[in-house]
Backbone bond lengths (Angstrom), bond angles and torsions (degrees), N, CA, C in turn:
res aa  C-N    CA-C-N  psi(-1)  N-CA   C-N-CA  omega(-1)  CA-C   N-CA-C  phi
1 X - - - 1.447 - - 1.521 108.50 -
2 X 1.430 113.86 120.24 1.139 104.65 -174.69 1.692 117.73 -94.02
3 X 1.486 104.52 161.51 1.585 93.79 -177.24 1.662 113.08 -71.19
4 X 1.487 114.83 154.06 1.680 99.12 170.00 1.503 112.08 -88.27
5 X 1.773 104.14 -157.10 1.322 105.63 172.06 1.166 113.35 -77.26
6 X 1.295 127.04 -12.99 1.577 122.63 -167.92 1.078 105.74 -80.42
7 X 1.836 141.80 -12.53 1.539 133.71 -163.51 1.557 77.54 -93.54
8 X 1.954 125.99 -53.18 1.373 102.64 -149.19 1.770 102.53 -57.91
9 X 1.131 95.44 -35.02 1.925 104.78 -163.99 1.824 107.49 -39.98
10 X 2.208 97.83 -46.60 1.340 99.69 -155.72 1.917 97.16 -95.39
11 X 1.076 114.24 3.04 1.729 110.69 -169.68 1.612 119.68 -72.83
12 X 1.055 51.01 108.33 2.221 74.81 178.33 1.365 130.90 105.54
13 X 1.471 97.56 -2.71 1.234 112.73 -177.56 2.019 113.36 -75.28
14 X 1.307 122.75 129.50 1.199 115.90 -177.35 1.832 132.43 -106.04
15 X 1.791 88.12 -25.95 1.661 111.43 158.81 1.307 110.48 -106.92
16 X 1.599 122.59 140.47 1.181 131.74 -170.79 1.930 98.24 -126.85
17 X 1.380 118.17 122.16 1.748 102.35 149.56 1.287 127.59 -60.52
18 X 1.302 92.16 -175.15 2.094 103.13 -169.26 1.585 103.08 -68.12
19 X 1.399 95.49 -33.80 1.373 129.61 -175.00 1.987 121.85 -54.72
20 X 1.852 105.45 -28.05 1.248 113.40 -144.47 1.447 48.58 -117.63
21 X 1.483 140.82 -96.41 1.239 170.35 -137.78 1.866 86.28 -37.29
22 X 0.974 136.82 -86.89 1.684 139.16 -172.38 1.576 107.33 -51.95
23 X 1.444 118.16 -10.20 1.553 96.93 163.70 1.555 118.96 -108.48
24 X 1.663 109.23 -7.04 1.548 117.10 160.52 1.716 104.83 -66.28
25 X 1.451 104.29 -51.36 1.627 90.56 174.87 1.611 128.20 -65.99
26 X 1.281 108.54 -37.96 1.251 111.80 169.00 1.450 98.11 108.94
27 X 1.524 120.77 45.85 1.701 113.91 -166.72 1.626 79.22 -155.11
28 X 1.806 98.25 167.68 1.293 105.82 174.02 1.454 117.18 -80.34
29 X 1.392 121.33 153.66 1.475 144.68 -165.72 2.014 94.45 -60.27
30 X 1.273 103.10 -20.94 1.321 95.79 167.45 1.440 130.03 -94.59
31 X 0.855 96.85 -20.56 1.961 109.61 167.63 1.507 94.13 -62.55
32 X 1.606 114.48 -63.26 1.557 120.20 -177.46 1.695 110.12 -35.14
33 X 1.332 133.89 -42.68 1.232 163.57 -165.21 1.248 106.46 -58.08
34 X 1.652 94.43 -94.74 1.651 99.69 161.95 1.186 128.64 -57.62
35 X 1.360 169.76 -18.53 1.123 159.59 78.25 1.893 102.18 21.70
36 X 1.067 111.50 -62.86 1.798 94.60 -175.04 1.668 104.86 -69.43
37 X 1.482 100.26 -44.73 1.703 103.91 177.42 1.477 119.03 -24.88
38 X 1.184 92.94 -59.22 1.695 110.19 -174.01 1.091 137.48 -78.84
39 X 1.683 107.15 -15.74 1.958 129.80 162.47 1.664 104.58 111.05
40 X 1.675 127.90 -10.13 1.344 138.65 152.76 1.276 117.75 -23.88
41 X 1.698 117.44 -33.80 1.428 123.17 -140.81 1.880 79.40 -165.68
42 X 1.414 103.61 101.05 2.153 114.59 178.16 1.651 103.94 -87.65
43 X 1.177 139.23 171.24 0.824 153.43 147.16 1.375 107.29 158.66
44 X 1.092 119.99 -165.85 1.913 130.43 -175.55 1.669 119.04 -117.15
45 X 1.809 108.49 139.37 1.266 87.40 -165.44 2.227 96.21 -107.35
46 X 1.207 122.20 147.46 1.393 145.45 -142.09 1.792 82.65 -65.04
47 X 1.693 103.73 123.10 1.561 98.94 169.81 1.682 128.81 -37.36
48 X 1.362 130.76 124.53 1.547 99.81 -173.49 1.457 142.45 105.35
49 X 1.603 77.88 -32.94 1.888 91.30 -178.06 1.774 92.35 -124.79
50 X 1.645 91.94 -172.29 1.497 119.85 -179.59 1.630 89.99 -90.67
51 X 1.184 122.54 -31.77 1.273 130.29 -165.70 1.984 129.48 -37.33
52 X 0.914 127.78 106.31 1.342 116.85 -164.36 1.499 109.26 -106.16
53 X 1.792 125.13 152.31 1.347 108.11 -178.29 1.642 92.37 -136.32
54 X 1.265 117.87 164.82 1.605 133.10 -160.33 1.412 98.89 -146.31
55 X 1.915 113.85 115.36 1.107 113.43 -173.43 1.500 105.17 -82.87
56 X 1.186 113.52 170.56 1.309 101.07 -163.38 1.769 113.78 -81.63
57 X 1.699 120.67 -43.68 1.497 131.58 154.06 2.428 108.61 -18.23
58 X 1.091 86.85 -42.42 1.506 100.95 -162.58 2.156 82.84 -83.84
59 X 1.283 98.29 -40.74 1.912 81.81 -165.53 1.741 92.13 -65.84
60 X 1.427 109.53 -47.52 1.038 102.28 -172.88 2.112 127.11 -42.60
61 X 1.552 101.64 -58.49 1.370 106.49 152.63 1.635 120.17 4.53
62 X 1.851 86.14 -95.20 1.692 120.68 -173.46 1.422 104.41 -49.56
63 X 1.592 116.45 -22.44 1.607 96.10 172.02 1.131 122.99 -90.49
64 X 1.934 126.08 -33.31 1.313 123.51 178.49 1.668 100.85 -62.11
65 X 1.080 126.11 -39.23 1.613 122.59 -159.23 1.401 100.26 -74.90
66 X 1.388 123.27 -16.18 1.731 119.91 172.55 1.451 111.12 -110.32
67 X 1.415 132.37 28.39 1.234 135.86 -157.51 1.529 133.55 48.26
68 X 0.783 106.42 -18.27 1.624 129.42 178.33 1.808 122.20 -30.46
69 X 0.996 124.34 106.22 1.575 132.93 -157.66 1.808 87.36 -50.75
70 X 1.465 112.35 135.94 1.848 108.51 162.59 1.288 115.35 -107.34
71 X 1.588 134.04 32.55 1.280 129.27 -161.83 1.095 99.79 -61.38
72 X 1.474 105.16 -50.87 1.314 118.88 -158.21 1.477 117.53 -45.69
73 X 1.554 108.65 -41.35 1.713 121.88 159.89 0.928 137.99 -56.03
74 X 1.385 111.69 -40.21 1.465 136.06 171.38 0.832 149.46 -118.88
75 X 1.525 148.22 149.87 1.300 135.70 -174.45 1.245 104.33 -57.90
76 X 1.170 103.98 153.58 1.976 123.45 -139.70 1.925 78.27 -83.70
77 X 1.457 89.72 133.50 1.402 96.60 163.51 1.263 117.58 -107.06
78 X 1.712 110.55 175.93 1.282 116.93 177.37 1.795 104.06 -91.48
79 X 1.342 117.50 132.26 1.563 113.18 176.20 1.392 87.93 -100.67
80 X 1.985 115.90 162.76 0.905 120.34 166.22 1.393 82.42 -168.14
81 X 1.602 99.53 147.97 1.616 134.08 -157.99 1.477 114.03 -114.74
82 X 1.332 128.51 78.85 1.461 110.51 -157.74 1.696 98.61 -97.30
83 X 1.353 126.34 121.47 1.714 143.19 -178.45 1.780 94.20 -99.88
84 X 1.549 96.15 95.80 1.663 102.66 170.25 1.650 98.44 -164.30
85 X 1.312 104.32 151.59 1.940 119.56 168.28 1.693 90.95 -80.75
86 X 1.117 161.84 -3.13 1.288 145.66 -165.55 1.352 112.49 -125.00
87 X 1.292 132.46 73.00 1.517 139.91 168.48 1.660 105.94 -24.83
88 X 1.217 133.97 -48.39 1.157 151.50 -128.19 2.041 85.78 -92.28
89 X 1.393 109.83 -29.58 1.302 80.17 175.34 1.531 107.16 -121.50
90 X 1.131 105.44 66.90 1.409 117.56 172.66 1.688 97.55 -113.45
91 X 1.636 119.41 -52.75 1.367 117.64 165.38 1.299 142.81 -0.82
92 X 1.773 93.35 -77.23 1.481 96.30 -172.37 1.422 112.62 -86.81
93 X 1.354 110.35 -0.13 1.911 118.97 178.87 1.618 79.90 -80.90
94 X 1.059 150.55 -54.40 1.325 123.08 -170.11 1.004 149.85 -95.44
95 X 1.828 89.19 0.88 1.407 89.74 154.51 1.795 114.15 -108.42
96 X 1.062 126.35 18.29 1.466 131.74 133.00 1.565 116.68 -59.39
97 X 1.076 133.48 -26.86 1.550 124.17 -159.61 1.601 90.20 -91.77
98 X 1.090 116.53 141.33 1.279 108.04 151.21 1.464 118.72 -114.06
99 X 1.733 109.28 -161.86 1.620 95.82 -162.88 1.375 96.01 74.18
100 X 1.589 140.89 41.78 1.455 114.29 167.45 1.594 128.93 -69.27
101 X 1.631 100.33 -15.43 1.623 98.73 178.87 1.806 121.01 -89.53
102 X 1.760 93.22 14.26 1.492 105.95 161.62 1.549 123.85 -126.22
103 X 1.314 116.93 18.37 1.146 107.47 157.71 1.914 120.49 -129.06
104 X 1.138 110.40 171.05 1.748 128.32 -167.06 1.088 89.92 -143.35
105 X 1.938 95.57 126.91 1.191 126.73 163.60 1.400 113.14 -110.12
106 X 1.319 122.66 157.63 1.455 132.18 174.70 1.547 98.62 -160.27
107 X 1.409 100.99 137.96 1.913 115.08 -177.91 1.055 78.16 -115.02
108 X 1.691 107.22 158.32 1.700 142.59 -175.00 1.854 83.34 -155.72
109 X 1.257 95.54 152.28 1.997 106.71 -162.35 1.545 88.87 -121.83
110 X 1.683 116.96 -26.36 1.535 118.05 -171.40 1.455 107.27 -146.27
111 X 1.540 110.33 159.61 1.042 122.23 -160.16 1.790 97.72 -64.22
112 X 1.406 119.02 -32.71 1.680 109.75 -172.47 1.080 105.83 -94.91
113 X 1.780 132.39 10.41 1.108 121.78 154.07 1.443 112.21 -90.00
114 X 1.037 140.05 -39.40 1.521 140.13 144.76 1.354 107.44 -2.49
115 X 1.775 106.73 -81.14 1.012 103.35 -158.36 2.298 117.57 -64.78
116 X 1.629 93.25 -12.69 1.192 82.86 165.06 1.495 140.71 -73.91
117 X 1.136 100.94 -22.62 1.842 133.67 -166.13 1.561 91.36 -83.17
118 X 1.383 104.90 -41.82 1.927 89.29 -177.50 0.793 130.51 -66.27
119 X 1.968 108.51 -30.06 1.790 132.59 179.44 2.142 108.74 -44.59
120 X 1.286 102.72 -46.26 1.311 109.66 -179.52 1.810 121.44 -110.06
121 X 1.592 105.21 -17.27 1.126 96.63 -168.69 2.241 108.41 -99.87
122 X 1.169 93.88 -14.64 1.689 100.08 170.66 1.340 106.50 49.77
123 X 1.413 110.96 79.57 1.504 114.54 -172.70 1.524 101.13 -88.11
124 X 1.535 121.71 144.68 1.345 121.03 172.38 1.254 112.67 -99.40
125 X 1.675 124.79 20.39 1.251 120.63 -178.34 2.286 89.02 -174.00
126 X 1.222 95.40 136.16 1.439 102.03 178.11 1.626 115.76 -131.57
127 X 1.215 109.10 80.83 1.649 110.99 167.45 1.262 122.14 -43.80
128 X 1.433 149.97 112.82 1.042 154.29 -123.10 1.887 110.22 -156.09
129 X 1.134 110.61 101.27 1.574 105.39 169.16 1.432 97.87 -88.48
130 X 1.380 121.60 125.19 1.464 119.38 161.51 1.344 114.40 -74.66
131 X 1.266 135.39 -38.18 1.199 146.19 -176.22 1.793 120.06 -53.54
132 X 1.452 114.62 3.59 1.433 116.00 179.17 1.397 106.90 -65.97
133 X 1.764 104.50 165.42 1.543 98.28 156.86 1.691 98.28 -89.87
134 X 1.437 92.61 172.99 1.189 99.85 -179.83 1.679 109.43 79.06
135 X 1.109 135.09 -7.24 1.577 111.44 -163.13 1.836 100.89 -151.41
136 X 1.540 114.61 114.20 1.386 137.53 -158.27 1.604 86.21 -84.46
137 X 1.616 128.90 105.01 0.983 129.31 -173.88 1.736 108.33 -62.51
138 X 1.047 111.23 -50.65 1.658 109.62 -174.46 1.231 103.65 -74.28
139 X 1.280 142.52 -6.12 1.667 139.60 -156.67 1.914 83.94 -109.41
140 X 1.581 126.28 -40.13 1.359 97.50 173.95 1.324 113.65 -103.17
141 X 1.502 121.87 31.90 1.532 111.48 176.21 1.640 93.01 -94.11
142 X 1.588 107.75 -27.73 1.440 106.13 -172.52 1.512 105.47 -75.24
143 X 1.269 133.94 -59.73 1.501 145.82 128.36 1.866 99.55 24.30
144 X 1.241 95.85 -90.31 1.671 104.61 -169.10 1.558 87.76 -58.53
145 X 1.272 141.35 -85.92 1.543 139.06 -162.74 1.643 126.80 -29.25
146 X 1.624 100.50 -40.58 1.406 118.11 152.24 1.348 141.16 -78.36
147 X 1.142 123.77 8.99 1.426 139.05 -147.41 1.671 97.27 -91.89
148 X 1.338 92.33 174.92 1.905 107.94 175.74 1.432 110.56 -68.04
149 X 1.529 118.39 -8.45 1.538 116.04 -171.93 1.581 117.01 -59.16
150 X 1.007 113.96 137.26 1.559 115.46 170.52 1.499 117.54 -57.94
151 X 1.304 124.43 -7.00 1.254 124.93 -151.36 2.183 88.04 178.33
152 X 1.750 88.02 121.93 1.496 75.56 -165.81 2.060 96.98 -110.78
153 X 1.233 90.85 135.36 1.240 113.27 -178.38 1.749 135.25 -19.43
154 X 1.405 139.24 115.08 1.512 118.36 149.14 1.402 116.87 -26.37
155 X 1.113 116.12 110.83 1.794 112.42 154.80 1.203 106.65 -100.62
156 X 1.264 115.54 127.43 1.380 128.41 179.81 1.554 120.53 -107.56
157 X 1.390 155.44 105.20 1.952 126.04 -145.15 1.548 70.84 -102.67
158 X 0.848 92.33 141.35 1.862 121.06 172.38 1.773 113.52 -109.26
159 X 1.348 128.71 52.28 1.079 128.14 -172.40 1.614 124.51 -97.29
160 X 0.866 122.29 159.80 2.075 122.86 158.04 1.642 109.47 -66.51
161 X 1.334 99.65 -58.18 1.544 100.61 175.52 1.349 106.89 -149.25
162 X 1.069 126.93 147.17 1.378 155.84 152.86 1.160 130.01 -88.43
163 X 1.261 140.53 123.94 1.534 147.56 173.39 0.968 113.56 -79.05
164 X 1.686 122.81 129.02 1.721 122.78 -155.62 2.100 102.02 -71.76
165 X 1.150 106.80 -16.16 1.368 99.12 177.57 1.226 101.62 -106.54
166 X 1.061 152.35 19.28 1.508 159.11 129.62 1.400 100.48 -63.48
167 X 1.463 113.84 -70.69 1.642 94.85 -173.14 1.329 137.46 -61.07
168 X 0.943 92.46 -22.61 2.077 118.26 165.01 1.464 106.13 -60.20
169 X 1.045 127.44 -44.35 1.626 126.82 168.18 1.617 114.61 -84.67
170 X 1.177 125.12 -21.22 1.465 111.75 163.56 1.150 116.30 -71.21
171 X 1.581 117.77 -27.74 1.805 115.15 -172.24 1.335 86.76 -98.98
172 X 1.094 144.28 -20.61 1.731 123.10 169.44 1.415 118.50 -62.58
173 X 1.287 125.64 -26.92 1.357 158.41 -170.63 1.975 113.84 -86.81
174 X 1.439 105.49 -25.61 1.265 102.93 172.22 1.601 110.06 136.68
175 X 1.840 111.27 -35.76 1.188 99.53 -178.25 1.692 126.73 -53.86
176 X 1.454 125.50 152.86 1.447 136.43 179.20 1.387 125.22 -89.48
177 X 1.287 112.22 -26.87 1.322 121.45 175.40 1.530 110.61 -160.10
178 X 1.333 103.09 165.59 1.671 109.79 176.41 1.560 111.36 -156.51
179 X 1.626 97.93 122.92 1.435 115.52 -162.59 1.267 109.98 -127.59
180 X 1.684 119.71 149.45 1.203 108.34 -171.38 1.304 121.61 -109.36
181 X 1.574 130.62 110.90 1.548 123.33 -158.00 1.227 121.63 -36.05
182 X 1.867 126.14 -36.32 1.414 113.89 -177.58 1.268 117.91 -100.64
183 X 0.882 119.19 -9.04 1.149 127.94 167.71 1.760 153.26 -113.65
184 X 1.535 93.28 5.84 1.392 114.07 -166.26 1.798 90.73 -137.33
185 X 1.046 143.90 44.47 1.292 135.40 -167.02 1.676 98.09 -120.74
186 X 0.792 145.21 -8.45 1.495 135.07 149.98 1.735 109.70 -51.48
187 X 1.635 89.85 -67.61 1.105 111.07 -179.82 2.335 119.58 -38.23
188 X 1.640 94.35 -33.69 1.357 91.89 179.54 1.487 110.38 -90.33
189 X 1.255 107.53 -39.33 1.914 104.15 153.25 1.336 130.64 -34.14
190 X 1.227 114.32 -33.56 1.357 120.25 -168.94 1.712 104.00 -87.23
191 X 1.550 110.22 -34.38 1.842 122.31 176.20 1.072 81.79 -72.73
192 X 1.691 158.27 -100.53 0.697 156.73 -98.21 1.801 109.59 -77.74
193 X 1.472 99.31 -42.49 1.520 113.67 -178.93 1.891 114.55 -73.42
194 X 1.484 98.56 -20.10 1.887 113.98 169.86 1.458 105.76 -53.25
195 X 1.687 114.32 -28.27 1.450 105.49 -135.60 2.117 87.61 -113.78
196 X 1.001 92.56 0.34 1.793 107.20 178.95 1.364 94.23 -49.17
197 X 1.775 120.15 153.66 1.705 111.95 158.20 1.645 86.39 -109.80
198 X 2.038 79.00 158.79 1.437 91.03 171.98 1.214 121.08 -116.35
């Protein structure tokens, strides 16, 4: 994964204006404004002037807590989208992965929360239980594959078991691989850790 222009532009930099700050978010310099006005958004304003500055730790903050992509801040992380009812095995996948200060997680419980989380969060890999209620496994592998993303996602089905004519329609449908949570989980550590940038 390569870095963009926005890391060389923002690297090394540690104070940001309202000014630098509303086009990393992608909002006007007055949203940036109010938001600091009000204590939403900390930093210090320049002895003397109207002038305000935003350390960068603090921009960083204000973006995870509003969803807001931080590439631009940081070395480019890995996103990953895990679509399951069971929090519990999101855990030990992360603390198997290493590299934790390069990857992002986000859970979706249903297939139309998925598809909301992808709209802003641009996962480069989507762990996927087909087996939810609520969520047409091949209808969001095609979903995520077709989507507004610039770059369309790993789907990975993260299941116990799979039905051989089920899985035949998830990979007709778009999915890339299919792994089995108890028993194949080295194995998804190891895809997962391929997909790290260096």
């Amino acid at each position: 994964m390569a870095k963009s222009e926005g890391h060389r532009r923002w690297a090394g930099r540690e104070l940001f204006s309202t000014g630098e700050a509303a086009e990393i978010c992608r909002v006007s310099q007055q949203t940036i404004i109010r938001h600091f006005d009000t204590g939403r958004l900390r930093g210090h304003r320049v002895p003397g002037s109207r002038f305000r500055r935003i350390p960068r730790g603090e921009l960083i903050r204000f973006l995870r807590e509003n969803d807001i992509r931080t590439d631009a801040l940081e070395e480019q992380a890995l996103r990953i989208l895990v679509v399951d009812d069971d929090p519990s095995f999101i855990e030990p996948l992360r603390r198997r992965v290493g590299h934790a200060d390069h990857v992002r997680w986000r859970l979706a419980t249903s297939g139309f929360g998925a598809g909301l989380i992808t709209e802003r969060f641009e996962p480069h890999i989507v762990l996927l239980e087909p087996r939810l209620p609520e969520v047409d496994g091949p209808l969001v592998c095609r979903e995520l594959k077709a989507g507004g993303a610039r770059t369309a996602p790993l789907v990975v089905i993260v299941s116990e078991d799979v039905d051989p004519d089920d899985a035949e329609r998830l990979l007709d449908a778009g999915a890339d691989e299919l792994v089995r949570k108890s028993r194949d989980l080295d194995a998804l550590v190891a895809r997962i850790e391929r997909e790290l940038p260096v």
